[in-house]
RODO-2510 file (C-alpha; in nm, 4 decimals, decimal comma):
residues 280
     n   res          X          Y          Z
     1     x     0,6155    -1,8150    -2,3089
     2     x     0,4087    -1,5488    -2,1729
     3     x     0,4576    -1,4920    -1,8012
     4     x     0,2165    -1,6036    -1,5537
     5     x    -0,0267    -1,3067    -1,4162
     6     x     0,0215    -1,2456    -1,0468
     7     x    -0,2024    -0,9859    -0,8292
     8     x    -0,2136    -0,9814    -0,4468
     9     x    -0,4507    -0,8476    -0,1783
    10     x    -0,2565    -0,6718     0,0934
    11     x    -0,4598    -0,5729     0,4169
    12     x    -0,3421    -0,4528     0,7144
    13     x    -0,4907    -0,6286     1,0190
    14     x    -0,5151    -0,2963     1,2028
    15     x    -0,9431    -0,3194     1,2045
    16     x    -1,1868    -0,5646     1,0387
    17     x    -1,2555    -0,5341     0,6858
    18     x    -1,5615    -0,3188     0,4734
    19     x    -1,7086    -0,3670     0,1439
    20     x    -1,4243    -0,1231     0,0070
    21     x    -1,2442    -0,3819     0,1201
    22     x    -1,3819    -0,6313    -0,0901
    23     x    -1,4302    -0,4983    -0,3887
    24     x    -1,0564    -0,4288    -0,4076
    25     x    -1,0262    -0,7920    -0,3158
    26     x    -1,2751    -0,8715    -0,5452
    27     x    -1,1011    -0,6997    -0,8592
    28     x    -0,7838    -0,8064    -0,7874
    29     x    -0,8999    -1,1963    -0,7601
    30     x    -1,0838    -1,1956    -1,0854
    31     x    -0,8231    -0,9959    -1,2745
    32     x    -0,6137    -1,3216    -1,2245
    33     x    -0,8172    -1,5643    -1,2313
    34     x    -1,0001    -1,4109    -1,5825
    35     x    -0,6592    -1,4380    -1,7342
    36     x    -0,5404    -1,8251    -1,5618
    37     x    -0,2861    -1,6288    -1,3373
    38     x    -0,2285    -1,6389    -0,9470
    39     x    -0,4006    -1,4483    -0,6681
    40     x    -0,2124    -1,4007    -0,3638
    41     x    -0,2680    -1,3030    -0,0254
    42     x    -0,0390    -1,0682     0,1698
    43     x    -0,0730    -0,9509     0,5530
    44     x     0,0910    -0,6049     0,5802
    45     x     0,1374    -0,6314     0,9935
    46     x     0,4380    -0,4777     1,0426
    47     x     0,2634    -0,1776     1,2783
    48     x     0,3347    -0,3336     1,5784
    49     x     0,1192    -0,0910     1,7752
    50     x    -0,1923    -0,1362     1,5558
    51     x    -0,2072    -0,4853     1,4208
    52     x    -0,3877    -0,7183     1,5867
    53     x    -0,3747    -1,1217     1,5193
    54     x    -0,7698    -1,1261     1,5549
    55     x    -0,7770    -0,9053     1,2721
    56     x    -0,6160    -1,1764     1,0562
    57     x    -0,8418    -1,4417     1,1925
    58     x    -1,1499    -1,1989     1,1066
    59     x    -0,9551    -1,0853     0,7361
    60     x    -0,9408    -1,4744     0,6187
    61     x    -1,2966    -1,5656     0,7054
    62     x    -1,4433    -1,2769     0,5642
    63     x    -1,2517    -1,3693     0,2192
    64     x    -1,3459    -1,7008     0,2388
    65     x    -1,6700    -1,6201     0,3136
    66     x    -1,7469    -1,3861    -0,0172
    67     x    -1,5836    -1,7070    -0,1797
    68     x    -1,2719    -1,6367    -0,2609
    69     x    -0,9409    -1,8522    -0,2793
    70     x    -0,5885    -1,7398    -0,2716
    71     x    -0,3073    -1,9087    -0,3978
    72     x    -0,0079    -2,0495    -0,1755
    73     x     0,0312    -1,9636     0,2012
    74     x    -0,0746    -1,6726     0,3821
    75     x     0,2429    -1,4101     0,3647
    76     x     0,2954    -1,2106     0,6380
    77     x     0,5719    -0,8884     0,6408
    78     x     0,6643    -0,9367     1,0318
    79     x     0,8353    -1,1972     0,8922
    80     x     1,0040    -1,0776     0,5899
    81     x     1,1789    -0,7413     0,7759
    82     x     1,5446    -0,9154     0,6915
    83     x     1,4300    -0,8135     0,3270
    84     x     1,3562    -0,4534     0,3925
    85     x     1,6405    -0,4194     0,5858
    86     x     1,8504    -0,5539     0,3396
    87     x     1,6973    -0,2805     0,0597
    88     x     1,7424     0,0316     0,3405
    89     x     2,0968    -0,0731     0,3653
    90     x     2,1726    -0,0352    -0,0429
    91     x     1,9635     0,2762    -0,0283
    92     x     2,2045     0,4190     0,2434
    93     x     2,5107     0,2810     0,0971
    94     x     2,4152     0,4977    -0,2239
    95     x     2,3662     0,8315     0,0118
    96     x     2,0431     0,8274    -0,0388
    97     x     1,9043     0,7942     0,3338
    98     x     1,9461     1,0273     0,6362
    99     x     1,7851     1,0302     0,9471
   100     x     1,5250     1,2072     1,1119
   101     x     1,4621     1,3379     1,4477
   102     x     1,1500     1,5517     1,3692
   103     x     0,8131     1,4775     1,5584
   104     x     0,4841     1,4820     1,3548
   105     x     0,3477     1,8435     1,5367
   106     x     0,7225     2,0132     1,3921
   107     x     0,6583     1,8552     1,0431
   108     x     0,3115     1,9670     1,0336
   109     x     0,4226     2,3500     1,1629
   110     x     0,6647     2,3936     0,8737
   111     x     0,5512     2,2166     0,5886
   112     x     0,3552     2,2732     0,3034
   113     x     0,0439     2,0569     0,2064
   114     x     0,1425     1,7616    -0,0010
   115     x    -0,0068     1,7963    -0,4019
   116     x    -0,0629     1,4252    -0,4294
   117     x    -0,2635     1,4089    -0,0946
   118     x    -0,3444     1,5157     0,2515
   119     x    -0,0140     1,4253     0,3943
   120     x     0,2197     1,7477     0,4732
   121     x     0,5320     1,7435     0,2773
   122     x     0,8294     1,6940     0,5109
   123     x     1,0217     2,0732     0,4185
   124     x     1,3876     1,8619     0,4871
   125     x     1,4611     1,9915     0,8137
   126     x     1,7139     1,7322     0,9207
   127     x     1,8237     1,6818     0,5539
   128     x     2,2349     1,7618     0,5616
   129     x     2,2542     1,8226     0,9382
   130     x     2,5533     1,6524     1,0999
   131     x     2,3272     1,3751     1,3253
   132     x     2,6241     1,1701     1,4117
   133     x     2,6093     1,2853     1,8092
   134     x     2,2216     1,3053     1,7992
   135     x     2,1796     0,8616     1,7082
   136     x     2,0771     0,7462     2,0459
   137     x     1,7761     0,9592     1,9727
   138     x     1,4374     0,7929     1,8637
   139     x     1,4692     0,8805     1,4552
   140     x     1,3404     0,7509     1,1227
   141     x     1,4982     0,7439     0,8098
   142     x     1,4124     0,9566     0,4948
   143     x     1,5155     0,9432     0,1198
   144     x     1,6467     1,2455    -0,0309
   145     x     1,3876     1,2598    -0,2925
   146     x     1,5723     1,5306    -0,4940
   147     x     1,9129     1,3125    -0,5246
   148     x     1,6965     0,9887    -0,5359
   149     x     1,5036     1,1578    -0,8676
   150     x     1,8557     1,2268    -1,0030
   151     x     2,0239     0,9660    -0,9962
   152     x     1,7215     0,7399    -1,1375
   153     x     1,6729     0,9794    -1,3997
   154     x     1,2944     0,9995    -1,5999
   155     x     1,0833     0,7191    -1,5043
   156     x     0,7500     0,6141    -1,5547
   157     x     0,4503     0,3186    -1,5629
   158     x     0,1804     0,1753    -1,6965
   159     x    -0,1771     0,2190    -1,5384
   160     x    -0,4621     0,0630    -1,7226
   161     x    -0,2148     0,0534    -1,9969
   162     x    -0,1364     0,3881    -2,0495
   163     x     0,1839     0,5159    -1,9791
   164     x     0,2256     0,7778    -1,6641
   165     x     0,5429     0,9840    -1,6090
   166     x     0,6735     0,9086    -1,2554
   167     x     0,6651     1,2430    -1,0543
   168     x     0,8597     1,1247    -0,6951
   169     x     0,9280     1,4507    -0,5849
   170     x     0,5940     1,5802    -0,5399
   171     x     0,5956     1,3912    -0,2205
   172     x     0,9001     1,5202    -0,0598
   173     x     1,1127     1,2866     0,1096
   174     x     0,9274     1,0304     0,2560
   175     x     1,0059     0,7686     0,5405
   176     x     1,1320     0,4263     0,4474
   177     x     1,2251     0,3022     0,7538
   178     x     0,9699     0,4991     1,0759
   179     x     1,0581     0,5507     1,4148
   180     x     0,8202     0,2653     1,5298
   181     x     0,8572     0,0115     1,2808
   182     x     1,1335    -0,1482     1,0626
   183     x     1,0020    -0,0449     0,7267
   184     x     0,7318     0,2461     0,5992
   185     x     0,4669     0,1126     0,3299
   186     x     0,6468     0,2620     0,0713
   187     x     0,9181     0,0135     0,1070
   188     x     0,7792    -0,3122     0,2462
   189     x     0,4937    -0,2792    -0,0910
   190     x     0,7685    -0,2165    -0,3053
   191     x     1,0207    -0,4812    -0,2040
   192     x     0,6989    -0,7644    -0,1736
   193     x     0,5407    -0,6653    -0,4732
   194     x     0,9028    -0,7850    -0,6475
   195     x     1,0167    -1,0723    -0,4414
   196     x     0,6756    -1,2328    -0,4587
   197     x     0,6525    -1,2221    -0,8816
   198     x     0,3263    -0,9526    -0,8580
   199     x     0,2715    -0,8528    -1,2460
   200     x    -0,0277    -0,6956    -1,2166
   201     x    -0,0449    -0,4283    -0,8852
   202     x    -0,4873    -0,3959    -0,8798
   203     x    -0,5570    -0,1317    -0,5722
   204     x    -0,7704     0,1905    -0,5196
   205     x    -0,7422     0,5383    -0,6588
   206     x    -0,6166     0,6533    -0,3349
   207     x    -0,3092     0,4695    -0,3505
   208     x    -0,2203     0,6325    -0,7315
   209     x    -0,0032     0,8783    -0,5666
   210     x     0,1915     0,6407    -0,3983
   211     x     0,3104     0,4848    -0,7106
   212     x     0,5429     0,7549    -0,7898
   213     x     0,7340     0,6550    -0,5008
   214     x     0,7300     0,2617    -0,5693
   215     x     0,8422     0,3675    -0,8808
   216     x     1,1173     0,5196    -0,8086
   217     x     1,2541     0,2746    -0,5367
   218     x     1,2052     0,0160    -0,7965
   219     x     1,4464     0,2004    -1,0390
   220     x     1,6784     0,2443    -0,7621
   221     x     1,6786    -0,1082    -0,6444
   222     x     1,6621    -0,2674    -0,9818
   223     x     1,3444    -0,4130    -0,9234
   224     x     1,0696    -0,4993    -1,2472
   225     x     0,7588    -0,2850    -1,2988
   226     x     0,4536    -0,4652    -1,2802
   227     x     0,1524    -0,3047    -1,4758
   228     x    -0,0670    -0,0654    -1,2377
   229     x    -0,4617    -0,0901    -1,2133
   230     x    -0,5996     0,1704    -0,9637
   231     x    -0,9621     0,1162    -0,9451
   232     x    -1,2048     0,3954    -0,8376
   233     x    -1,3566     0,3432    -0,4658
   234     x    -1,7172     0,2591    -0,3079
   235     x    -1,8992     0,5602    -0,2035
   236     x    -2,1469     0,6194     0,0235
   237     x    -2,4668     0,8124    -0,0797
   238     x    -2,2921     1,0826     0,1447
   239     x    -1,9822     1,0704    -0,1507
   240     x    -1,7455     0,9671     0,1310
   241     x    -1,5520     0,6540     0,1151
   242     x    -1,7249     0,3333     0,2322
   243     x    -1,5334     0,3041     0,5960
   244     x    -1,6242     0,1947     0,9192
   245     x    -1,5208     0,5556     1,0573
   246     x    -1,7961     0,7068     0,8207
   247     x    -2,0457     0,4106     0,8725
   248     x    -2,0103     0,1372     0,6101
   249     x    -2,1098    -0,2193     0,7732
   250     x    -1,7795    -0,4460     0,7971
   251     x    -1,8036    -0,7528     0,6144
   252     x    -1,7856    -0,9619     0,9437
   253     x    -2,0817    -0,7874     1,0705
   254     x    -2,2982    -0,8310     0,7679
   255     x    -2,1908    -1,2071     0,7431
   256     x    -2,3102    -1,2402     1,1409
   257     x    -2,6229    -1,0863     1,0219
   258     x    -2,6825    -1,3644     0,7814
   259     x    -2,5776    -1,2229     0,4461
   260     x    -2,4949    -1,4295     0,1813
   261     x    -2,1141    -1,3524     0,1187
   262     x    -2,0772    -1,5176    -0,2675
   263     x    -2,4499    -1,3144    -0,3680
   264     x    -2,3183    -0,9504    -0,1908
   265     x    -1,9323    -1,0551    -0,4236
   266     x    -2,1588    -1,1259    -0,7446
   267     x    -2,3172    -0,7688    -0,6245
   268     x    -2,0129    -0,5590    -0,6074
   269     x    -1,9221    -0,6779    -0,9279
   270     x    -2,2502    -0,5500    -1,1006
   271     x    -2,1702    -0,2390    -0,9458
   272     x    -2,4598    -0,2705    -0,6468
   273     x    -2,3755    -0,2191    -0,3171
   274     x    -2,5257    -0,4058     0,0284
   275     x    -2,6489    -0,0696     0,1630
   276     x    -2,7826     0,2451    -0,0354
   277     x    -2,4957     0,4369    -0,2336
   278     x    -2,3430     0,3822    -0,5462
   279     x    -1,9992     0,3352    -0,6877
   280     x    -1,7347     0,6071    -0,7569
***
C-alpha cells in the first residue's frame, strides 16, 4: 500500500503573516490534498523572546480565512522540547556536539561569509577547547560538521524528484541547541518533520540550503527522508521578497480591508498577486 502523503505549514508566530506566506501555505495544502494525503499545521514558537500568542491567534484566522483546512490539532514545538532534547543528547553521546561561548560580533569578526547564504560561517573557535571550567557561562551548542560529514558518509535527496548530493559542510558548524532557546531550527524541523510522518517537505527556495543540514541530522539520527519541494518566492516589482519589512500588505490587513481571502488563494495560484509584482 502506498503511503499516505503528508506536508505541513510551519510558521513562526514571531509577526503576522504576508502573501509569501500564503502561497507557501497554499502549495503545500494543495500538494496534499491533489494527491488524497494530509496537510498539517505546525507552530514553530520555541523563540521565547520573539513569539507572541497573538501571532497564533492572527496565523489561524488568516488560514482559515484564504480557506484552508488542516488536518488534526494545531502542533506547537514549546511543547515538544523533551524530543529535541532527547536527539541533542544522542548527538553528544556520539562526540558530535561541543559548546560555544562565542557572541555574534566575535563570530562575525573572524568568519568567512557562508556560500549557501548570508549567514557568516562560524570559523570553530571553541571547537576542541577544554570548556569544562568555562559551563556556568551562557553557551550554545554546535555540531562538528567535519566529524558529523564523516561519520554519515555521502548523502543526498530528492527535490522535485531529482536527486541532490548533500553538501553539510558548506555551512560550518551550526547551532542545534542556542544560547536562548532549547533547540535551533535546524533541529526542531528535522526531528518534527520525522515524528509527525511529513513525506513531502513543500517550502521556499530560501530554505534549499538548509536541507543539507536536515539531511545530515537525519542520517545521523536514523530518521526517513521525505521528498523536498522548494518553491521559488513572491517578488515585489522592486525583485525583493514580498515582506512586511520591504512593504508587502499582511494577510490580516488585507482581510480587514475587505478582501476576499478564497478569490486572492485562487489568485496566487494563477500566479497573480493582490498588489503589482509578479512571481519569482
Amino acid at each position: 500500500m502506498a503511503a499516505v502523503t503528508v506536508t505541513r505549514f510551519a510558521p513562526s508566530p514571531t509577526g503576522r503573516l504576508h502573501p509569501g506566506h500564503a502561497w507557501s501555505a497554499i502549495l503545500a495544502h494543495d500538494f496534499a490534498r491533489a494527491r488524497g494525503g494530509r496537510f498539517l499545521l505546525r507552530i514553530e514558537d520555541i523563540d521565547g523572546t520573539r513569539s507572541r500568542p497573538e501571532h497564533v491567534a492572527t496565523l489561524v484566522e488568516d488560514l482559515r480565512w484564504l480557506g484552508l483546512e488542516w488536518d488534526g490539532e494545531i502542533v506547537f514545538q514549546s511543547r515538544r522540547l523533551h524530543l529535541y532534547a532527547g536527539a541533542l543528547e544522542r548527538l553528544r553521546a556520539m562526540g558530535l556536539l561541543y559548546p560555544c561561548f562565542c557572541t555574534r560580533a566575535e563570530i562575525a569578526a573572524a568568519s568567512l561569509s557562508a556560500p549557501h547564504g548570508p549567514e557568516p560561517v562560524y570559523p570553530g573557535t571553541c571547537r576542541g577547547v577544554d570548556a569544562a571550567a568555562r559551563m556556568d557561562e551562557l553557551h550554545c551548542w554546535r555540531i562538528d560538521m567535519a566529524k558529523a560529514a564523516a561519520l554519515a558518509g555521502p548523502l543526498a535527496w530528492r527535490d522535485h524528484g531529482g536527486a541532490i548530493a548533500a553538501d553539510p559542510l558548506a555551512a560550518g558548524d551550526v547551532v542545534l541547541a542556542r544560547k536562548d532557546a532549547p533547540a535551533s531550527y535546524h533541529l526542531a524541523v528535522t526531528v518534527d518533520d520525522a515524528a509527525q510522518g511529513v513525506t513531502d517537505v513543500v517550502r521556499g527556495r530560501d530554505l534549499f540550503a538548509a536541507t543539507h543540514i536536515h539531511r545530515l541530522l537525519q542520517a545521523l539520527l536514523g530518521l526517513p527522508v521525505p521528498d523536498y519541494h522548494h518553491h521559488d518566492l513572491l517578488l515585489g516589482p522592486d525583485g525583493e521578497r514580498l515582506a512586511k519589512r520591504h512593504g508587502s500588505p499582511t494577510l490580516a490587513a488585507l482581510r480587514e480591508a475587505g478582501e476576499d481571502g478564497p478569490a486572492l488563494a485562487d489568485m496566487l495560484r494563477a500566479g497573480r498577486l493582490p498588489i503589482a509584482g509578479a512571481r519569482g
